[in-house]
N, CA, C and O atoms as a MOPAC input file, in Angstrom:
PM7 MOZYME 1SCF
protein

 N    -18.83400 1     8.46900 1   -15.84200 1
 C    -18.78000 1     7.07300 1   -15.43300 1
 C    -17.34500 1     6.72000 1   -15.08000 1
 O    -16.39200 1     7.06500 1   -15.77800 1
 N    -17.23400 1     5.98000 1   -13.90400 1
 C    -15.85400 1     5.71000 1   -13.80600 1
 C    -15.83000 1     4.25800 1   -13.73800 1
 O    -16.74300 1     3.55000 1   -13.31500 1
 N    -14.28500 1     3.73500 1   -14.36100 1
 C    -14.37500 1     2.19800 1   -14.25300 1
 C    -13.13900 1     2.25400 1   -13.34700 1
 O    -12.52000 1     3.27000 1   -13.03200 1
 N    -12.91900 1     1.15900 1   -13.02900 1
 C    -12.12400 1     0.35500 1   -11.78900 1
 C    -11.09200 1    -0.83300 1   -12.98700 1
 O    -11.24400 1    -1.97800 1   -13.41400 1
 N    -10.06200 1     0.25700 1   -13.14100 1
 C     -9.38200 1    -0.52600 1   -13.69600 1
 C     -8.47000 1    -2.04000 1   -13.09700 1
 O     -7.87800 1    -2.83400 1   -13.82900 1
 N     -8.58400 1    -2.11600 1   -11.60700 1
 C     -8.48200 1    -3.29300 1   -11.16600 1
 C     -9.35300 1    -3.49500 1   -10.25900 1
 O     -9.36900 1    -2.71100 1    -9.31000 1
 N    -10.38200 1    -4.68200 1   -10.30900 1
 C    -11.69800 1    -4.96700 1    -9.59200 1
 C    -10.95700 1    -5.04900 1    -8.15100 1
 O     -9.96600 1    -5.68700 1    -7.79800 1
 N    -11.81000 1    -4.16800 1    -7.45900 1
 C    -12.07500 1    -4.71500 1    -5.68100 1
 C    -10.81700 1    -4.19900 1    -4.78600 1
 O    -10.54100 1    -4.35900 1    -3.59700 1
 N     -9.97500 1    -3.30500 1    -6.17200 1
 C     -8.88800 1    -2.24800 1    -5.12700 1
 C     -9.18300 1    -0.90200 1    -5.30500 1
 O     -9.14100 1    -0.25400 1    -6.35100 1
 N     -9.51600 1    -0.50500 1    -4.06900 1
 C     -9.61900 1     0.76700 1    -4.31000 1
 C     -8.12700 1     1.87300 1    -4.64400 1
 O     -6.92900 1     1.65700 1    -4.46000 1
 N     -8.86100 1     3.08800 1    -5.20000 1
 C     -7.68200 1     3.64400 1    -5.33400 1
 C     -6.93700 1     3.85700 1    -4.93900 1
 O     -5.81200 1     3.80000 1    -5.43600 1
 N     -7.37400 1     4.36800 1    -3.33500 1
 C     -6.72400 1     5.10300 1    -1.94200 1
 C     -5.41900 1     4.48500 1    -1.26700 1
 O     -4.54500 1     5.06900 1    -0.62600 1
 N     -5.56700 1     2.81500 1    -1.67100 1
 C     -4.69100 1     1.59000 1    -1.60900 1
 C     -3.47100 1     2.08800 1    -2.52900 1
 O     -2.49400 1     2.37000 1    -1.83500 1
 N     -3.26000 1     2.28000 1    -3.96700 1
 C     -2.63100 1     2.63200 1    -4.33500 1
 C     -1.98000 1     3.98700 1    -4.57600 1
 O     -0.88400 1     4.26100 1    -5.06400 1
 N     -3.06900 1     4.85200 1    -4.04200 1
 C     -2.43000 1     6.06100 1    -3.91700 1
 C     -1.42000 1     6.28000 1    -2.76800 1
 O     -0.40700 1     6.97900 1    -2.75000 1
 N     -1.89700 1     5.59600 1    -1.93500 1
 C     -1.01600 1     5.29100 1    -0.18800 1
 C      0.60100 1     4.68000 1    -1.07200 1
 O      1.63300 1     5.31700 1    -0.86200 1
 N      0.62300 1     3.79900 1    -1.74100 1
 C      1.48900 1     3.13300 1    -2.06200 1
 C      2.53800 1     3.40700 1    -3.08600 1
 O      3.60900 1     2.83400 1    -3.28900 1
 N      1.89000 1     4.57600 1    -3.77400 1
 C      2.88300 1     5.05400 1    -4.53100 1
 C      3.48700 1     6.34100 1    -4.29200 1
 O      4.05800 1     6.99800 1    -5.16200 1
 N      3.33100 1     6.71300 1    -2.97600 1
 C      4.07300 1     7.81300 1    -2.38600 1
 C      5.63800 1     7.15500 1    -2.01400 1
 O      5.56700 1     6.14300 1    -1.31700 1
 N      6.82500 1     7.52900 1    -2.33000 1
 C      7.86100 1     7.07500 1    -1.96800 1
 C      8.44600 1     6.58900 1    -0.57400 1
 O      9.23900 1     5.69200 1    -0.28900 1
 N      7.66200 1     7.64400 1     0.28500 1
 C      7.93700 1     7.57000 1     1.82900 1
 C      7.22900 1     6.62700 1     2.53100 1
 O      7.38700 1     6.13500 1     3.64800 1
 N      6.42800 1     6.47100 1     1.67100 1
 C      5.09100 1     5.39400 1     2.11400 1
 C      5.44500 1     3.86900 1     1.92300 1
 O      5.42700 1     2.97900 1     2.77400 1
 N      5.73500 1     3.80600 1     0.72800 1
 C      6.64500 1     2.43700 1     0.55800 1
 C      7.46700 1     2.13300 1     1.23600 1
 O      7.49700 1     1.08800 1     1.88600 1
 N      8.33000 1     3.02500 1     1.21600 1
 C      9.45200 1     2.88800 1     2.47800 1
 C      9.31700 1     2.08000 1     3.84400 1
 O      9.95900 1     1.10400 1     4.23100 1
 N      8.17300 1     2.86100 1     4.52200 1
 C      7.12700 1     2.11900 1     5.88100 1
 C      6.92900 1     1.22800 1     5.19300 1
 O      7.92400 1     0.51400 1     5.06900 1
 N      6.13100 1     0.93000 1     4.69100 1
 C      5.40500 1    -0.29300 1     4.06900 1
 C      6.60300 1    -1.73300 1     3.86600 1
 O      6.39500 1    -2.94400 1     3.94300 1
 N      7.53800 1    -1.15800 1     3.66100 1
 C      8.97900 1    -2.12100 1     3.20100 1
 C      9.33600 1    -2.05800 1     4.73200 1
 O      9.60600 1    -3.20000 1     5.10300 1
 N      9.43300 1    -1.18400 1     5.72100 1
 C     10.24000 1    -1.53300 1     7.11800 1
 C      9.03100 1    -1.92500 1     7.84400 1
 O      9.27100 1    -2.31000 1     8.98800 1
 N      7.67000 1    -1.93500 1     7.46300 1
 C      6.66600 1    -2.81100 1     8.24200 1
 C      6.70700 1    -4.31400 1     8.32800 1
 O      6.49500 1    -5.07300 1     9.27300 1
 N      7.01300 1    -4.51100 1     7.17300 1
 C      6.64400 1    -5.97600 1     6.88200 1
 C      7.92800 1    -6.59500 1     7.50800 1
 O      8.05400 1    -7.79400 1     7.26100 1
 N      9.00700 1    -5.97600 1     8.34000 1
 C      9.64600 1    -7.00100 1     9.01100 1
 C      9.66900 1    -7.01400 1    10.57700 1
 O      9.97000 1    -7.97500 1    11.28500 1
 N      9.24600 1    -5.60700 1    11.02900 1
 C      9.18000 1    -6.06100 1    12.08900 1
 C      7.68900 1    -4.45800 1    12.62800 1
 O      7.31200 1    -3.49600 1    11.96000 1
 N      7.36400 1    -4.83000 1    13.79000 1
 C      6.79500 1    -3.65100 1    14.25500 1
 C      6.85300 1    -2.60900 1    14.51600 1
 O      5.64400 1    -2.56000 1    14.74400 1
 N      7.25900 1    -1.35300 1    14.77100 1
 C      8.00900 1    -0.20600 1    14.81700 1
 C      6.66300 1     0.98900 1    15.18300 1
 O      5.46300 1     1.00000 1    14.90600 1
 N      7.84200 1     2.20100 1    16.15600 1
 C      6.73100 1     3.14300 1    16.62300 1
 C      7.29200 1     4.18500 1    15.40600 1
 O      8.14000 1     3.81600 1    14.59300 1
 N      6.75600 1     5.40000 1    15.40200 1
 C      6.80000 1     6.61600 1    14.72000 1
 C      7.96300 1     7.08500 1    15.06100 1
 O      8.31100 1     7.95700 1    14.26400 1
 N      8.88700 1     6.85800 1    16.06500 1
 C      9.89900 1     7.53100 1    16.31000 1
 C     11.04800 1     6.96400 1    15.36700 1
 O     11.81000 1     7.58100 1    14.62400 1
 N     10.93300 1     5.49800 1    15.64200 1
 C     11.50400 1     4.43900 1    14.74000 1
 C     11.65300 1     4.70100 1    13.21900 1
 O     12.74000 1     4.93200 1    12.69000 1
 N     10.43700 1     4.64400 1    12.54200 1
 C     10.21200 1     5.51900 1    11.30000 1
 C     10.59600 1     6.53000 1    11.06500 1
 O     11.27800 1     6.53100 1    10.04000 1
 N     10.49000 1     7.50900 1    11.55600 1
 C     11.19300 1     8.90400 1    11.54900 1
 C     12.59500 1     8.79400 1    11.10100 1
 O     13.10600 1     9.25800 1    10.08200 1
 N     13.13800 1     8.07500 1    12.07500 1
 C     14.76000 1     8.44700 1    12.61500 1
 C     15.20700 1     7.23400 1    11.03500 1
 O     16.17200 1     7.49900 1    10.31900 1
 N     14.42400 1     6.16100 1    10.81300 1
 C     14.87900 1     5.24000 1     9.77400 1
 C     14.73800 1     6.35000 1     8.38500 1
 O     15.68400 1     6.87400 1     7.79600 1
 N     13.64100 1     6.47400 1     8.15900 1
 C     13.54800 1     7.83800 1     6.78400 1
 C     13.90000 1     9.43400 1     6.66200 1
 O     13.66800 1    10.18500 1     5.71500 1
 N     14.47700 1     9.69400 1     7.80600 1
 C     15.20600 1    10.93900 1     7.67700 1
 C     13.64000 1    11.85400 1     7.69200 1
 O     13.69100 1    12.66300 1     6.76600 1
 N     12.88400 1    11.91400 1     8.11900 1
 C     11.82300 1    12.59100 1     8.36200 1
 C     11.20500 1    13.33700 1     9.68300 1
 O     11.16500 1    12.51900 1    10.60200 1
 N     10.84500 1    14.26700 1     9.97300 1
 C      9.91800 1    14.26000 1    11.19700 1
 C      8.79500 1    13.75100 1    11.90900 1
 O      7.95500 1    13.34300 1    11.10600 1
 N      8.47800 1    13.62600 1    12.97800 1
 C      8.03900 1    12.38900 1    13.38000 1
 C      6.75400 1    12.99200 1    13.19900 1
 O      5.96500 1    12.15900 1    12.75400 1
 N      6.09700 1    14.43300 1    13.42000 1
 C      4.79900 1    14.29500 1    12.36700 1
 C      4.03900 1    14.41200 1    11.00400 1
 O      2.92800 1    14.69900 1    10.55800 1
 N      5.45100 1    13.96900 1    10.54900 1
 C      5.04300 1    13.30100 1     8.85800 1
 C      5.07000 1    11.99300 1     8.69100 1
 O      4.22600 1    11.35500 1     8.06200 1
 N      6.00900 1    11.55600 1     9.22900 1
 C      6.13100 1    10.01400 1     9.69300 1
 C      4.43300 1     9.68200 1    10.20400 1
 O      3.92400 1     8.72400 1     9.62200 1
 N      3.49500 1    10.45500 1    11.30500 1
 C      2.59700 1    10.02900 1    11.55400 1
 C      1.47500 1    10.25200 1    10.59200 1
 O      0.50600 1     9.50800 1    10.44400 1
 N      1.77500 1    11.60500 1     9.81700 1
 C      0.22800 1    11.39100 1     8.58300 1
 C      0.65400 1    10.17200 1     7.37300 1
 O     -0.20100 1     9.42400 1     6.90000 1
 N      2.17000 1    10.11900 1     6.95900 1
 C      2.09200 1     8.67700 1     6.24900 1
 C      1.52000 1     7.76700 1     6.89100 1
 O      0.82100 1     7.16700 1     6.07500 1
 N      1.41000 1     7.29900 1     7.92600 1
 C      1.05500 1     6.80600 1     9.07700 1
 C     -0.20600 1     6.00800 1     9.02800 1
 O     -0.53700 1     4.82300 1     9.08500 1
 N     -0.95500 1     7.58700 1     8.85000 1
 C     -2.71000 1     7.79100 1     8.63000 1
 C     -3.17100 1     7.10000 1     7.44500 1
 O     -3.78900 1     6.05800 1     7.22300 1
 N     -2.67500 1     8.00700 1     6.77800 1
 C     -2.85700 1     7.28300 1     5.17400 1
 C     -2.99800 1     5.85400 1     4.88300 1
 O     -4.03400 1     5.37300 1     4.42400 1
 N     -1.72500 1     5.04300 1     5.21200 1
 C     -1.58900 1     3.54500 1     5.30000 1
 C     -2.56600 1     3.24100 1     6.22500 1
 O     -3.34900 1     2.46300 1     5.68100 1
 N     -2.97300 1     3.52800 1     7.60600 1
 C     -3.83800 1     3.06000 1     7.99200 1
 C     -5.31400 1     3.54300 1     7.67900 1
 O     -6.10600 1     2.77600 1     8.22700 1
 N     -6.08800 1     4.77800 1     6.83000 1
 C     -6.73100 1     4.95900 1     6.49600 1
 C     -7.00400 1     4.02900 1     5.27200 1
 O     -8.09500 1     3.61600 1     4.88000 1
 N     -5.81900 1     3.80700 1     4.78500 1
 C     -6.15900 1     2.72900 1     3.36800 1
 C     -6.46000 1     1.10000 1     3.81800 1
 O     -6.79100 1     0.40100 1     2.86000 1
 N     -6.41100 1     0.59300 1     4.77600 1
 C     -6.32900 1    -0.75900 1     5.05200 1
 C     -5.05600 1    -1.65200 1     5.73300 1
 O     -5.02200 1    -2.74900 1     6.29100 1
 N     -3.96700 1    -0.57700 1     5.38900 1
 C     -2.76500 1    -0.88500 1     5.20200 1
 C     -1.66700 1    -1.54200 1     5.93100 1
 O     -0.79700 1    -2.35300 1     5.61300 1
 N     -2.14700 1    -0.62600 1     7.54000 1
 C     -0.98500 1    -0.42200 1     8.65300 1
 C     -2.75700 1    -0.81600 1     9.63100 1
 O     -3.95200 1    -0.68800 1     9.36600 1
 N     -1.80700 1    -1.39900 1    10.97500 1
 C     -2.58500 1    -1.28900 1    11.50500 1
 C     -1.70100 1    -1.00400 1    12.97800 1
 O     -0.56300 1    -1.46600 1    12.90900 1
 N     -2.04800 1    -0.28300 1    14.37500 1
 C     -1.48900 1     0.15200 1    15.09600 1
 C     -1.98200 1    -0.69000 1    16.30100 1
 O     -3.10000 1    -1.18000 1    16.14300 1
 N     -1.32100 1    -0.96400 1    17.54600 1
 C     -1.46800 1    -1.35500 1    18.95200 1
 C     -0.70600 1    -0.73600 1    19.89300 1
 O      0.37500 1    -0.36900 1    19.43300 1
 N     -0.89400 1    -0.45700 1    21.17900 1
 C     -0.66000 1     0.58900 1    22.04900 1
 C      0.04200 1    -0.69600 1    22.80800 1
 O     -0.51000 1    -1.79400 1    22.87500 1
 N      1.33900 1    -0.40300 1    23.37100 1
 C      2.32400 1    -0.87100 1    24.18800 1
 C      2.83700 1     0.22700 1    24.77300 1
 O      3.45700 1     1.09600 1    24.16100 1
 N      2.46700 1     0.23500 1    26.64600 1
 C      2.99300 1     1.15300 1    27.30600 1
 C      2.54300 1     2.54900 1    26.75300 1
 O      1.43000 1     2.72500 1    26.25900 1
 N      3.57600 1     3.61200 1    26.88300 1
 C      3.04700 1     4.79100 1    26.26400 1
 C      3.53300 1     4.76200 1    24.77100 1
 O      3.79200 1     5.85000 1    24.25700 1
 N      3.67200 1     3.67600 1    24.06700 1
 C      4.11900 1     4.07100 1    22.43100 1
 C      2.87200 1     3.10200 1    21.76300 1
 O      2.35400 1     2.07700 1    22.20500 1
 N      2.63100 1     3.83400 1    20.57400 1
 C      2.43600 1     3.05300 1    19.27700 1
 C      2.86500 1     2.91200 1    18.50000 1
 O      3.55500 1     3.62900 1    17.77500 1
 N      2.32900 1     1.24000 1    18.43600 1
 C      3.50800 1     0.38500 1    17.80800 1
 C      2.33600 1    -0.15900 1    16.33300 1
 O      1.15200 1    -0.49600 1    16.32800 1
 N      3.41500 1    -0.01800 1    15.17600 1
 C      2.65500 1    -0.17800 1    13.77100 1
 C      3.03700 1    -1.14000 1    13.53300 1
 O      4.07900 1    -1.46400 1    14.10200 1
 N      2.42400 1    -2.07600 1    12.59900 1
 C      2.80100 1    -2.92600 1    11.85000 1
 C      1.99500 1    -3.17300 1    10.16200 1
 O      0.94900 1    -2.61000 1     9.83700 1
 N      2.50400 1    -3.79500 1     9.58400 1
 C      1.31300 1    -4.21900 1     8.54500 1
 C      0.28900 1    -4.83300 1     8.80100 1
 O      0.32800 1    -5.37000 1     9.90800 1
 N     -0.64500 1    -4.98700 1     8.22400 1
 C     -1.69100 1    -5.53800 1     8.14300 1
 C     -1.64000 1    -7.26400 1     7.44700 1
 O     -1.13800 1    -7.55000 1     6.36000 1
 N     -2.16600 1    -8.04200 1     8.21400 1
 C     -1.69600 1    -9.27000 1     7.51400 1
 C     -2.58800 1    -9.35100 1     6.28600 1
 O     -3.67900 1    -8.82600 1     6.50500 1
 N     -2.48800 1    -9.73600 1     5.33600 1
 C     -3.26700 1   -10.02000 1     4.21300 1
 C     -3.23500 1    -8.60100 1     3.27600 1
 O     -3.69900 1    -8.61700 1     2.13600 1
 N     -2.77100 1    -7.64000 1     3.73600 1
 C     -3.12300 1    -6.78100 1     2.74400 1
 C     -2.61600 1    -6.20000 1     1.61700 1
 O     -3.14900 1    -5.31400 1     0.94900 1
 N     -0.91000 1    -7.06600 1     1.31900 1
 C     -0.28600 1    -6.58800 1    -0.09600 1
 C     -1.24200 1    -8.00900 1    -0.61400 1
 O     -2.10800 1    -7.67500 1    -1.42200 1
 N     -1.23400 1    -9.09600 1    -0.37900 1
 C     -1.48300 1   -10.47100 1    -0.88600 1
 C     -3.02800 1    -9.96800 1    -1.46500 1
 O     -3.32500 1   -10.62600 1    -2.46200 1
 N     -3.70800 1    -9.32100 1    -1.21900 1
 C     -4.91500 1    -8.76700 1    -1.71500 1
 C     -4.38400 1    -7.98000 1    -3.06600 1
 O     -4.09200 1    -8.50200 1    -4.14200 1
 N     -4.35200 1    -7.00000 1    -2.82000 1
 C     -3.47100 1    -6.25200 1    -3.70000 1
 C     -2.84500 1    -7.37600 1    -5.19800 1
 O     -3.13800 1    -7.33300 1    -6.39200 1
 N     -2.09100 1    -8.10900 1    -4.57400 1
 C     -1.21100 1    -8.68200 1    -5.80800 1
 C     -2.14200 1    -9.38900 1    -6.15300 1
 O     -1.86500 1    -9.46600 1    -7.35000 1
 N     -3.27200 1   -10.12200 1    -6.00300 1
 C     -4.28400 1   -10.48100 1    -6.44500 1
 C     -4.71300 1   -10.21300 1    -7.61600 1
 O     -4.69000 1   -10.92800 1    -8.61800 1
 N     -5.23100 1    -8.84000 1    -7.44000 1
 C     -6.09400 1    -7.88300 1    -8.33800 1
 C     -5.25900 1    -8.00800 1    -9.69900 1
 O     -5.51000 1    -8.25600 1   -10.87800 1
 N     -3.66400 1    -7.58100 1    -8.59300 1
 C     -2.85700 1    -6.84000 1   -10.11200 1
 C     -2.64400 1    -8.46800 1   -10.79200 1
 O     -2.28800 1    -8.55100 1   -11.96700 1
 N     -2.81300 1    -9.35100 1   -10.21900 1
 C     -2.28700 1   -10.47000 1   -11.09100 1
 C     -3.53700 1   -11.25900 1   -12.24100 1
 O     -3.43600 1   -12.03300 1   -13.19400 1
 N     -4.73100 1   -10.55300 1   -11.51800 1
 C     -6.30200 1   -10.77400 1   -12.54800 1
 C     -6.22200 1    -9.93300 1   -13.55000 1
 O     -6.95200 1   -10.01400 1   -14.53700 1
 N     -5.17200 1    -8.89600 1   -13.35900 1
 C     -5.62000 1    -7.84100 1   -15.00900 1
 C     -4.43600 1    -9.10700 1   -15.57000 1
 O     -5.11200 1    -9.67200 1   -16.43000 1
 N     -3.62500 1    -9.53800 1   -15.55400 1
 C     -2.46300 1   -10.05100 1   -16.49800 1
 C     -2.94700 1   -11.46600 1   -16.96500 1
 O     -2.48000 1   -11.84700 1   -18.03800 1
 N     -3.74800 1   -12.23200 1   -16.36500 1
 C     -4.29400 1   -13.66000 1   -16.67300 1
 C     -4.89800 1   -13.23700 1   -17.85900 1
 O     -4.78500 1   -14.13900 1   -18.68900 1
 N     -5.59700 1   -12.09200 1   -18.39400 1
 C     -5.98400 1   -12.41900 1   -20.02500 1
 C     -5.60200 1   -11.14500 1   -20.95700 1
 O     -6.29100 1   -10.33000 1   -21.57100 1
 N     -3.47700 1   -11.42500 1   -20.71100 1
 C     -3.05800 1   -10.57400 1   -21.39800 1
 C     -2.92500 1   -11.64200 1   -23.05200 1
 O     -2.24000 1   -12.65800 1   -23.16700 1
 N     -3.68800 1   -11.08800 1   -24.00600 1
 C     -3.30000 1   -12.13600 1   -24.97100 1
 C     -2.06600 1   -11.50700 1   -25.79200 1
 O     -1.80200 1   -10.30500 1   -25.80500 1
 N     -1.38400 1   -12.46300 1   -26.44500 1
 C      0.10500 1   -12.46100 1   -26.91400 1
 C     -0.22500 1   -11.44100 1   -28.51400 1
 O     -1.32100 1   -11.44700 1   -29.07400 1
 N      0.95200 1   -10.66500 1   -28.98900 1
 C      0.92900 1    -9.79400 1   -30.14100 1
 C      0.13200 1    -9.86200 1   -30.81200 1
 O      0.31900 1   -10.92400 1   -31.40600 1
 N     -0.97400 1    -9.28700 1   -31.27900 1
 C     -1.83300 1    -9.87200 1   -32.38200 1
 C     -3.27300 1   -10.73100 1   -32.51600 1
 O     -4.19400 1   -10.91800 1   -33.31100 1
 N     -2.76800 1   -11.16100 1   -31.04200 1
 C     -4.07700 1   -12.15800 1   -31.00600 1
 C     -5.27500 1   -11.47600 1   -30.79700 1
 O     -6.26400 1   -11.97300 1   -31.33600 1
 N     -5.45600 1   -10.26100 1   -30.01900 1
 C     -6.81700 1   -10.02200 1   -30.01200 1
 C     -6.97400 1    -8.76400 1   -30.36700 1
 O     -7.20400 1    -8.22800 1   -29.28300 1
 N     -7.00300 1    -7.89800 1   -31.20700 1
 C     -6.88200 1    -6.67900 1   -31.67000 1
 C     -8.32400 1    -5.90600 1   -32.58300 1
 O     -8.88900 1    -6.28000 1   -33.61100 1
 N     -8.52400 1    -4.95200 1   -31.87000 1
 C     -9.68800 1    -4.65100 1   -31.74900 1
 C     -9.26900 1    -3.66500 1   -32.90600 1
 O     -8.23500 1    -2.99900 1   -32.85700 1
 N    -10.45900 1    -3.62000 1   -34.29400 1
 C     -9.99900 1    -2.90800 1   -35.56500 1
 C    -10.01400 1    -1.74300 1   -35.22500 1
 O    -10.26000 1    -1.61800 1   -34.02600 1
 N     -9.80900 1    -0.54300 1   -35.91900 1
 C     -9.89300 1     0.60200 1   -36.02500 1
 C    -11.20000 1     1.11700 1   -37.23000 1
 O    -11.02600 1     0.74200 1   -38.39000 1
 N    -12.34900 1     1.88300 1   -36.94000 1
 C    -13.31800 1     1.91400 1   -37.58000 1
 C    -12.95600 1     3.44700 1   -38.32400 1
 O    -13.73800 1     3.93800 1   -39.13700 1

């Protein structure tokens, strides 16, 4: 049986997100639009690793891409950390304080 330790995010979301290189994009998405070459040359990477991080973020929900001329051009996805911080902010609404709710030991 598996549980979903935060309702209505999938994992794939956070697995995308806790890759270092991935964040990285994810942090130079959210200010402006950028192609793979852009990415590359910003993270010291090659430009087809730059494109499977790429995948990933956009396989997760993440990134989403539009074709200008002969480049594609990435950006974030609107709404999709604000989803995210959602979730993570529903596990903390019923963190109760030292003591208060403590489940015995049998």
């Amino acid at each position: 049986m598996t549980i979903d330790v935060i309702p209505d995010v999938r994992a794939d979301v956070l697995k995308a997100l806790a890759e270092p290189r991935r964040w990285r994009i994810v942090e130079l998405l959210s200010c402006e639009e950028l192609c793979v070459c852009h990415l590359a040359e910003e993270i010291g990477i090659a430009q087809p690793l730059a494109s499977h991080h790429l995948k990933v973020l956009r396989d997760a929900g993440l990134v989403e891409s539009e074709k200008h001329r002969q480049w594609t051009y990435y950006r974030l996805r609107p709404g999709a950390l604000e989803d995210l911080a959602g979730a993570i902010g529903a596990i903390t609404s019923c963190c109760p304080t030292p003591g208060e709710r403590r489940r015995p030991c049998t």
